[in-house]
LOVEX-847825 format. One line per 8 residues: number of its first residue (from 1); their letters; for each residue y, z, x of N, C-alpha, C. Coordinates in steps of 0.02 Angstrom, whole numbers, plus 50000, padded with zeros to 5 digits. Example, Ala and Ser with C-alpha at 12.3 -4.5 7.8 and 13.67 -1.06 7.14 Angstrom:
# residues 2
1> AS> 49716,50390,50660,49775,50390,50615,49835,50390,50660 | 49888,50354,50642,49947,50357,50684,50002,50394,50645
***
This chain:
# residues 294
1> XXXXXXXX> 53452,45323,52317,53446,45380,52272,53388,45424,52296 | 53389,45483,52311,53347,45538,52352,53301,45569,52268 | 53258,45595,52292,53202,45623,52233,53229,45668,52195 | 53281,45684,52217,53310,45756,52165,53343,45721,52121 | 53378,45665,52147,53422,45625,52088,53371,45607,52024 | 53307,45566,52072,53268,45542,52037,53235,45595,51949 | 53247,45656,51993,53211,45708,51936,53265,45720,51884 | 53316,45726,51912,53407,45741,51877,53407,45695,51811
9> XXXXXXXX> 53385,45623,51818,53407,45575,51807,53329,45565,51738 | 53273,45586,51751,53201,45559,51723,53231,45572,51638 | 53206,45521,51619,53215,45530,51526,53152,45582,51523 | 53153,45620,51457,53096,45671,51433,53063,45601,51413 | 52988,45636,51428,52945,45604,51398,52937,45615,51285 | 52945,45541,51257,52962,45528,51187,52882,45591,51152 | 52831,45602,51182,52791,45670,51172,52823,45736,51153 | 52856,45739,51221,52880,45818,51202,52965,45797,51157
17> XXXXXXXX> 52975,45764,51177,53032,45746,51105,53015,45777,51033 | 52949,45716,51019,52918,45730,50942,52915,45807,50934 | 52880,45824,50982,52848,45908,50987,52911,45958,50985 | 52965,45912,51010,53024,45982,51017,53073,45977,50948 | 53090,45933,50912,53082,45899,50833,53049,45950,50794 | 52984,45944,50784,52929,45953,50776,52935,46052,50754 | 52944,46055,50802,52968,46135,50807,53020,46154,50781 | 53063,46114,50806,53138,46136,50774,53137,46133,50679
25> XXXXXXXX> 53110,46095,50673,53096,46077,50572,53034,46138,50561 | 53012,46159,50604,52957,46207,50596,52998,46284,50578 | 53034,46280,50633,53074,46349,50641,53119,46362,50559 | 53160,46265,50566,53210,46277,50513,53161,46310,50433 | 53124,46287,50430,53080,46288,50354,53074,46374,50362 | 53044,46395,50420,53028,46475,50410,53097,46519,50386 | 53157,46495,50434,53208,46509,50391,53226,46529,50350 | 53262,46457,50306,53268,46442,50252,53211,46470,50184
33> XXXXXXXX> 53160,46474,50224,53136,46506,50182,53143,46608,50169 | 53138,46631,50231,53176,46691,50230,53250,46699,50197 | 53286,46672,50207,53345,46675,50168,53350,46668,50103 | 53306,46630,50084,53314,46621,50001,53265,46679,49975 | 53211,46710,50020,53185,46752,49991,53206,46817,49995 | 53244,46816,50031,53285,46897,50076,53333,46907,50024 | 53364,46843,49988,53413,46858,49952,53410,46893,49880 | 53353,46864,49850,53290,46906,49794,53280,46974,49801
41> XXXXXXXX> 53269,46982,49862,53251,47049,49902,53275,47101,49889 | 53374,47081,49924,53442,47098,49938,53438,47131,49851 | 53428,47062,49799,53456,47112,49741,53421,47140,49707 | 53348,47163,49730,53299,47207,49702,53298,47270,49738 | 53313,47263,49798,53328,47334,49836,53421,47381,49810 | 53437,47328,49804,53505,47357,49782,53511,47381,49703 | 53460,47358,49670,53474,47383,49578,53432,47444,49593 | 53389,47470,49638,53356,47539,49639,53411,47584,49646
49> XXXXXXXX> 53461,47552,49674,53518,47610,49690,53588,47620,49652 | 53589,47554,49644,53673,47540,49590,53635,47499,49518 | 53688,47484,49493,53681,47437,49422,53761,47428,49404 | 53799,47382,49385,53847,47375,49358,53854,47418,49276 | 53786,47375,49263,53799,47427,49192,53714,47463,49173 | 53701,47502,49133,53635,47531,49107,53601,47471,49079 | 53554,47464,49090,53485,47423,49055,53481,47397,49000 | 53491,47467,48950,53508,47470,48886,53596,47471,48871
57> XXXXXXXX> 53628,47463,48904,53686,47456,48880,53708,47402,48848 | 53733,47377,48764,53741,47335,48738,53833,47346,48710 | 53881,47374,48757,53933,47385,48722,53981,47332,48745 | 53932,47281,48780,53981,47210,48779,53990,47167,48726 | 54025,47114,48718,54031,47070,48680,53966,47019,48672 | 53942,46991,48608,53880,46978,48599,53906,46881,48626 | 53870,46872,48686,53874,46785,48723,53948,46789,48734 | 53965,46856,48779,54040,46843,48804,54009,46783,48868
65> XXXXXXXX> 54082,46755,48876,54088,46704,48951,54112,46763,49007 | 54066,46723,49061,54080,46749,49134,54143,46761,49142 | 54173,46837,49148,54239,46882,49157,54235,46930,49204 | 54294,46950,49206,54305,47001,49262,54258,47077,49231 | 54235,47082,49185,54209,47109,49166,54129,47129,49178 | 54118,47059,49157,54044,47047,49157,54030,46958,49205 | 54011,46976,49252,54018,46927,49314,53985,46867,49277 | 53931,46887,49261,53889,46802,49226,53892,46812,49149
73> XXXXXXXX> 53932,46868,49111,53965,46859,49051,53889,46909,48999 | 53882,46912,48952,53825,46930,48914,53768,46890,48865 | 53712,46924,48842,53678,46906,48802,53670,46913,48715 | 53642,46914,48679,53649,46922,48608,53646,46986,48594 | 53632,47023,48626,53634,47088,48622,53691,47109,48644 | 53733,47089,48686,53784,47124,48724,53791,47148,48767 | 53727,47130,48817,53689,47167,48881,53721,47117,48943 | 53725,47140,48990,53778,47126,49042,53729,47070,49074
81> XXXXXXXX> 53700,47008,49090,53678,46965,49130,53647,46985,49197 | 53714,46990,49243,53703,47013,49307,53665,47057,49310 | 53679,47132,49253,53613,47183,49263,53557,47158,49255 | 53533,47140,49211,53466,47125,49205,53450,47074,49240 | 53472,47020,49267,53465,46975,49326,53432,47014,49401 | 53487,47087,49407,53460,47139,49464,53405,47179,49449 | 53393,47176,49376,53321,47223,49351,53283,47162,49372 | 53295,47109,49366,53218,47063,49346,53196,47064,49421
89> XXXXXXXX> 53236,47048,49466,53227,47034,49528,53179,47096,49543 | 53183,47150,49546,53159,47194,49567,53075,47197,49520 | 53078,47167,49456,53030,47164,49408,52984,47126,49457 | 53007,47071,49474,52974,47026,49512,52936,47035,49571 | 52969,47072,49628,52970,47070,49688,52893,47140,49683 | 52923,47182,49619,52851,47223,49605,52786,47197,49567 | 52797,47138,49555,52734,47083,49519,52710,47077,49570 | 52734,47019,49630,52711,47007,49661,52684,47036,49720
97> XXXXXXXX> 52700,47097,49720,52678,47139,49787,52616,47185,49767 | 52633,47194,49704,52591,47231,49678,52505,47211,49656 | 52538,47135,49636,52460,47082,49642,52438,47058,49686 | 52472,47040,49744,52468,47030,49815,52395,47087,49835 | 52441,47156,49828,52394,47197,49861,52344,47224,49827 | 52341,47207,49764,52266,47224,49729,52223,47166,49734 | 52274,47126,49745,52200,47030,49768,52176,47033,49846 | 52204,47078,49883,52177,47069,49963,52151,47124,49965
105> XXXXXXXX> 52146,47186,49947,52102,47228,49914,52029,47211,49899 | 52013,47195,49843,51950,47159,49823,51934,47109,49858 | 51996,47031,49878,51974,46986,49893,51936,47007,49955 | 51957,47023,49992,51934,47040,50074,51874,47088,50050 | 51865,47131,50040,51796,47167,50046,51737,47136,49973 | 51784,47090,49931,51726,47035,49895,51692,46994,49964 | 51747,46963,49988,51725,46912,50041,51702,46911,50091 | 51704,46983,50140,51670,47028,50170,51593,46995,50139
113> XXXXXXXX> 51585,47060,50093,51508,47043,50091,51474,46987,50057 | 51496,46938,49998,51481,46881,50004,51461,46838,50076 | 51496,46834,50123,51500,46810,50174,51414,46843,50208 | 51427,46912,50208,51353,46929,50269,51283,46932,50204 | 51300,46920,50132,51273,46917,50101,51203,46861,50106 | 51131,46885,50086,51086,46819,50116,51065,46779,50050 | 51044,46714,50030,50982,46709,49984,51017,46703,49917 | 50977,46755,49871,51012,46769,49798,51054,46792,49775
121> XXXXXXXX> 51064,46842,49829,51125,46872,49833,51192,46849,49857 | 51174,46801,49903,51238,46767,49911,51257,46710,49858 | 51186,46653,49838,51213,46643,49753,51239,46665,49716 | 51219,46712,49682,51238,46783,49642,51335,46799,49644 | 51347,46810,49712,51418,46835,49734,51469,46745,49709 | 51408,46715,49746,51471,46654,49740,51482,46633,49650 | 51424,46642,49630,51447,46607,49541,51476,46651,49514 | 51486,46706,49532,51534,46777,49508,51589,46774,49528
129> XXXXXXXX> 51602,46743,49581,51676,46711,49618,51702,46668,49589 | 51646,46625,49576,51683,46548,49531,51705,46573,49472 | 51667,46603,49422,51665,46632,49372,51753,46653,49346 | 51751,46705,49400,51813,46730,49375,51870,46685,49394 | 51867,46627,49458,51915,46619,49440,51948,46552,49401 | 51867,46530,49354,51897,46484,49330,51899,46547,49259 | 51902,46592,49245,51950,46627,49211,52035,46619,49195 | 52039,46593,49112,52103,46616,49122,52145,46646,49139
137> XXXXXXXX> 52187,46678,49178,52235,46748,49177,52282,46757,49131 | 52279,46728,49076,52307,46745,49010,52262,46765,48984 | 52194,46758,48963,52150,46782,48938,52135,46849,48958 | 52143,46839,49045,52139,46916,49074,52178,46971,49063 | 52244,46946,49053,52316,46989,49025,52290,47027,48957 | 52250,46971,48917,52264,46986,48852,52201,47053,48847 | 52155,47008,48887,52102,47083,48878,52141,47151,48877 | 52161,47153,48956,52182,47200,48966,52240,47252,48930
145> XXXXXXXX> 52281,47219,48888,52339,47229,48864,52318,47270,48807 | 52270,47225,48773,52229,47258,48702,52190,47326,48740 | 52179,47327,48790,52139,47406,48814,52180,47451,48844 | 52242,47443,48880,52293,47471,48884,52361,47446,48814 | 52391,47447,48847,52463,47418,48808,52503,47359,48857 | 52547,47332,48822,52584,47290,48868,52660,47314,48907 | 52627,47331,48960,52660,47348,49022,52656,47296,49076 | 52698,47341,49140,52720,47283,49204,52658,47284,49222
153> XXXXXXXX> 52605,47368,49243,52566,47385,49259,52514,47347,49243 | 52493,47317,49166,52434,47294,49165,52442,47219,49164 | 52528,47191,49180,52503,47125,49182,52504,47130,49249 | 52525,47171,49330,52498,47146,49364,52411,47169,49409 | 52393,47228,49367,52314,47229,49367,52302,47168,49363 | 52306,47136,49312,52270,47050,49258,52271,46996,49318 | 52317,46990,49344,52357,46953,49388,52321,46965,49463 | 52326,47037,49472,52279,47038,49550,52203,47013,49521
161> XXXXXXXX> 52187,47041,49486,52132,47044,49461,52096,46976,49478 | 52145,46921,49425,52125,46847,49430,52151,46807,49514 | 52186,46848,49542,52190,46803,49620,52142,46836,49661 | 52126,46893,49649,52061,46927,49699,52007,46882,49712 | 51977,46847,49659,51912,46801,49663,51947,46734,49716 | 51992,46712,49700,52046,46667,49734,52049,46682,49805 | 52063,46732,49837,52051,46765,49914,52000,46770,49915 | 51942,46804,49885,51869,46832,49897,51829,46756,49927
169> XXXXXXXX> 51844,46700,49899,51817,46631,49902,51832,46615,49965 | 51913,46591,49981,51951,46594,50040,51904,46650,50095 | 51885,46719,50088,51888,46747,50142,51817,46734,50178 | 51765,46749,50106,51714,46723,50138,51706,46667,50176 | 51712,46607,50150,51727,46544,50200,51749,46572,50269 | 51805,46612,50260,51849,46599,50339,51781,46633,50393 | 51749,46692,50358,51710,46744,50397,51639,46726,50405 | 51606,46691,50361,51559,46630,50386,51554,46597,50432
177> XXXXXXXX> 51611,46560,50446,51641,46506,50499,51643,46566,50571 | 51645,46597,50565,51685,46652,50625,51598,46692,50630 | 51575,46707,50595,51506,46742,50612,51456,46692,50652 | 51470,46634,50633,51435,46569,50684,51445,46550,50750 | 51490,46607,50775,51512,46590,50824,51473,46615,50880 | 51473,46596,50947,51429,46604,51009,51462,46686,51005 | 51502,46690,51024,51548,46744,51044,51492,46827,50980 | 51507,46786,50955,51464,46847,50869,51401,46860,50898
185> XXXXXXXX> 51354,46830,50908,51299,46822,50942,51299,46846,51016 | 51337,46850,51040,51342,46901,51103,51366,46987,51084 | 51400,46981,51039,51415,47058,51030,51355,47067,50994 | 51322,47044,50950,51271,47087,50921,51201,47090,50967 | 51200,47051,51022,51143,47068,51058,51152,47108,51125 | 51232,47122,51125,51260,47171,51159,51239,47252,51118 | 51210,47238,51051,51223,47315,51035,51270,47340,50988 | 51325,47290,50969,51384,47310,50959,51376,47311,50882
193> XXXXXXXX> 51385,47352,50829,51357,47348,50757,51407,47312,50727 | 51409,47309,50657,51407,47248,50635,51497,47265,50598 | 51499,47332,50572,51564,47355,50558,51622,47353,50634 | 51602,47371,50687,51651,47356,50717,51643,47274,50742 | 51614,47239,50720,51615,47171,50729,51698,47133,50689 | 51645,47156,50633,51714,47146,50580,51778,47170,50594 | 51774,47230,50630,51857,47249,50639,51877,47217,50709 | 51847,47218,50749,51870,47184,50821,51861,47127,50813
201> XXXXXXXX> 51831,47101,50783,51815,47012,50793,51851,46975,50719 | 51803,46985,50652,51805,46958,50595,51891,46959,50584 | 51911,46984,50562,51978,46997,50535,52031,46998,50578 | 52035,47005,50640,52078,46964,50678,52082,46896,50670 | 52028,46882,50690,52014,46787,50684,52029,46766,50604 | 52024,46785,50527,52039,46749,50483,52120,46784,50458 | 52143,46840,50508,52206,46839,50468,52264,46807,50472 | 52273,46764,50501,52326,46710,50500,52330,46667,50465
209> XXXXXXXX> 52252,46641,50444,52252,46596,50362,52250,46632,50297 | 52251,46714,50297,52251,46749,50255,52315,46758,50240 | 52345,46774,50296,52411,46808,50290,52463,46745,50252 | 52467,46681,50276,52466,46630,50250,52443,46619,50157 | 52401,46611,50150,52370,46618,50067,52381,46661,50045 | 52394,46749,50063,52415,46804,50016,52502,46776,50011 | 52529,46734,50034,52606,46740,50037,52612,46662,49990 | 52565,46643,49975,52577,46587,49920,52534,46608,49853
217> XXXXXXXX> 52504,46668,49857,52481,46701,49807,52542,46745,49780 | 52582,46771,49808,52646,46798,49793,52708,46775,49747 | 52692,46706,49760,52735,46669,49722,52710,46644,49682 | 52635,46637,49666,52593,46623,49599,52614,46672,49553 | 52585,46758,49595,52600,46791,49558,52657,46787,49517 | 52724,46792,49545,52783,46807,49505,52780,46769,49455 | 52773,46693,49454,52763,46642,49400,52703,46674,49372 | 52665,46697,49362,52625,46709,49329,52673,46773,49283
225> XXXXXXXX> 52696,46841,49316,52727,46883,49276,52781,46846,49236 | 52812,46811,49254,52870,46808,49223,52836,46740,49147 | 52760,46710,49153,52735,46681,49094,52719,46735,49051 | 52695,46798,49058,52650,46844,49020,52708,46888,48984 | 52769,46885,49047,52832,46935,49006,52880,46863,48950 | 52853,46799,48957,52899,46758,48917,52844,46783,48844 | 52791,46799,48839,52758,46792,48787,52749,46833,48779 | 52775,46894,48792,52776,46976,48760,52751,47009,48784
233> XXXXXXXX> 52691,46991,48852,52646,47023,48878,52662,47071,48951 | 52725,47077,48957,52731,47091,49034,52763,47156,49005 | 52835,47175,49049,52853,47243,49056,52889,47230,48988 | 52897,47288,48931,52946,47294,48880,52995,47312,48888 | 53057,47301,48845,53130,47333,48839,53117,47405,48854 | 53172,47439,48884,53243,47374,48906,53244,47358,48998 | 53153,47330,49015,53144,47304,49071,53161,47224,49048 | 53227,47228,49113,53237,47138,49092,53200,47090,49137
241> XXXXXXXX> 53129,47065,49140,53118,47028,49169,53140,46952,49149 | 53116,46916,49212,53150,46844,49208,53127,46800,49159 | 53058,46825,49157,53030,46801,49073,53049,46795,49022 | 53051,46880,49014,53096,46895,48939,53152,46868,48942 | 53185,46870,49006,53261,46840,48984,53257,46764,48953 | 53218,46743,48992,53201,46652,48975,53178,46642,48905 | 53146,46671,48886,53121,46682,48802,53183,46706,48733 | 53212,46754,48752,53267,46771,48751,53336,46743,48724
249> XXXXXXXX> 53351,46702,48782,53387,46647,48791,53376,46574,48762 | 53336,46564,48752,53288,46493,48723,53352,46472,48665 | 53339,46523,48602,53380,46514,48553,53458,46512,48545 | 53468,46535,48610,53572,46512,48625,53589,46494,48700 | 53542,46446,48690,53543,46385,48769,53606,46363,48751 | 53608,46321,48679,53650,46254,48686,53730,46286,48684 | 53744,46349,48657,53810,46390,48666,53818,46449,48713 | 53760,46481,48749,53779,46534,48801,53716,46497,48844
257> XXXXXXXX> 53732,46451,48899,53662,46415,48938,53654,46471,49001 | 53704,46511,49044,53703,46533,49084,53646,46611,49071 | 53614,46630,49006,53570,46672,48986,53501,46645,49010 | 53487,46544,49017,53445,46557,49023,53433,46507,49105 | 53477,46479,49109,53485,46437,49190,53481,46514,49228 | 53534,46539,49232,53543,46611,49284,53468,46640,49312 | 53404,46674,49253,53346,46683,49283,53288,46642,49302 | 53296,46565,49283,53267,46507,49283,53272,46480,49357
265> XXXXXXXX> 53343,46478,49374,53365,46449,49453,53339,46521,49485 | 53334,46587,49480,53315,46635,49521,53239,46620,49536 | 53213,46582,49480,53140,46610,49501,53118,46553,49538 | 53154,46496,49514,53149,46423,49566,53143,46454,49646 | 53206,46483,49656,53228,46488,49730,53189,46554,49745 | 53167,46611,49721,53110,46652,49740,53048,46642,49777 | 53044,46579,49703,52949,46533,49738,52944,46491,49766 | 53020,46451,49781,53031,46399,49849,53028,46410,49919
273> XXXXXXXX> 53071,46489,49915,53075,46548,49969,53013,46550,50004 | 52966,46571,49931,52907,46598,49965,52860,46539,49989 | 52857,46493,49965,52825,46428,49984,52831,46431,50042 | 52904,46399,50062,52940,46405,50133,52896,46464,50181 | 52934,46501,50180,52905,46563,50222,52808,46550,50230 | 52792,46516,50174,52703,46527,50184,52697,46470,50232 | 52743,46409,50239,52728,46352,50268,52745,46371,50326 | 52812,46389,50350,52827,46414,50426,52784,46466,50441
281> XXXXXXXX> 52754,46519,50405,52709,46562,50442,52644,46525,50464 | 52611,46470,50427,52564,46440,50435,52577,46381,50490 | 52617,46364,50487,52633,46314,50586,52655,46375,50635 | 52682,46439,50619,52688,46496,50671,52620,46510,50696 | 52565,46547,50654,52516,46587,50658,52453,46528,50684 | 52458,46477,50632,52387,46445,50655,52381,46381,50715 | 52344,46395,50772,52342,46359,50810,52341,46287,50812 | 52284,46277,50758,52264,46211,50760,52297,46177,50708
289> XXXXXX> 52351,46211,50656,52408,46162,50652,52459,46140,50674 | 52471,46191,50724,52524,46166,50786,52496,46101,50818 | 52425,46100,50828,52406,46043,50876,52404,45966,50842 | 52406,45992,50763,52382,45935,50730,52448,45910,50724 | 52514,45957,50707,52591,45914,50678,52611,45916,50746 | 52598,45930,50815,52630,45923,50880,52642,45835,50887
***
């Protein structure tokens, strides 16, 4: 047998096996998780443009069954399911984007300067960090609600509000760790000031564990809107969030159940989605968990 056979013939080493495994369950999770969240997506981008029926439309039958009519049948009101199933989605997908980007907002330029913060002042930042976020965010809703009114708007102010301290904690850490570095210490005795540090250096280096944590803050959020809209606090009629529907529904589970399974299984597979997607982006993006599950 000549050396070429020999190579033709070599088993993979059981290493890159694990590692090629390894990847493949890596890839599948990022997936699977896109798909279940794309599909949320699919029917929040599509109720901006269509609706089967109006919001407020109640000229169905009050707990009709799923018909050619009304695809997942109606509620006690007479309001079509499916619509408000395509309102909530979109209710949602604006909770969470919307708290998303008011928590990386604050969080990041809280954690910014906490981080280059010295002494008392960096005490100071951190028990103001803790502070808020061992804050309720029901408590925070409620403030807010009583100083505005109860809208989508101020439950997801309440909501960024209470995950901002949540990132701000996260960021400082990451930018601490990263200012210690040899590399930091050469640009600043290069000359190089301290704002473009942060943009060329700082925030490259922590956004892959950011990007990571704002995308499991996303799916806090929505569970968080859809608790504040079960208890009256989120968007009002005739916005159907998944809340209200769940609240809603409570009282004609045991004879119309599909009023309250229908937005219950949506929000399951929303925040599974997003889980997913945070876990595959986090074996995509971060190095040293590739090395650790390799």
């Amino acid at each position: 047998m000549t050396d070429l056979d020999l190579k033709e013939t070599a088993v993979p080493a059981p290493g890159s096996t694990r590692r090629t495994r390894a990847s493949s369950g890596r890839s599948a999770t990022l997936v699977v998780g896109c798909v279940l969240t794309g599909l949320i997506v699919l029917l929040a981008v599509v109720s901006y443009f269509w609706l089967p029926y109006s919001t407020d439309d109640t000229s169905g039958g009050r707990l009709d069954g799923p018909g050619a009519s009304h695809l997942l049948g109606t509620d006690k009101l007479g309001r079509d399911l499916f619509t408000q199933l395509m309102t909530g989605a979109r209710i949602a997908m604006q909770a969470g984007l919307g708290s998303v980007l008011i928590a990386a907002l604050l969080g990041v330029t809280l954690g910014v300067l906490a981080a280059f913060a010295q002494g008392w002042l960096d005490d100071t930042l951190s028990a103001f960090l803790d502070i808020l976020i061992a804050f309720p965010t029901l408590l925070l809703a409620m403030l807010i609600v009583a100083a505005r009114s109860a809208t989508l708007s101020s439950a997801i102010l309440a909501i960024g509000l209470a995950q901002s301290a949540v990132v701000a904690r996260l960021v400082r850490i990451l930018v601490k760790r990263v200012l210690s570095q040899d590399y930091i210490t050469a640009s600043r005795t290069s000359g190089t000031s301290w704002p473009r540090i942060v943009a060329g250096h700082v925030l490259p280096n922590i956004w892959p564990t950011l990007v990571v944590n704002l995308a499991l803050q996303f799916g806090l959020a929505v569970l968080a809107e859809a608790g504040l809209s079960y208890l009256g606090l989120g968007a009002p009629p005739p916005n159907a969030s998944w809340g209200r529907m769940l609240q809603e529904a409570q009282a004609t589970f045991t004879t119309a159940p599909a009023g309250a399974l229908a937005p219950g299984i949506l929000l399951v597979l929303l925040v599974v989605g997003v889980n997913l997607v945070a876990d595959g982006l986090r074996d995509t993006l971060d190095p040293a968990t590739r090395r650790r599950r390799a």
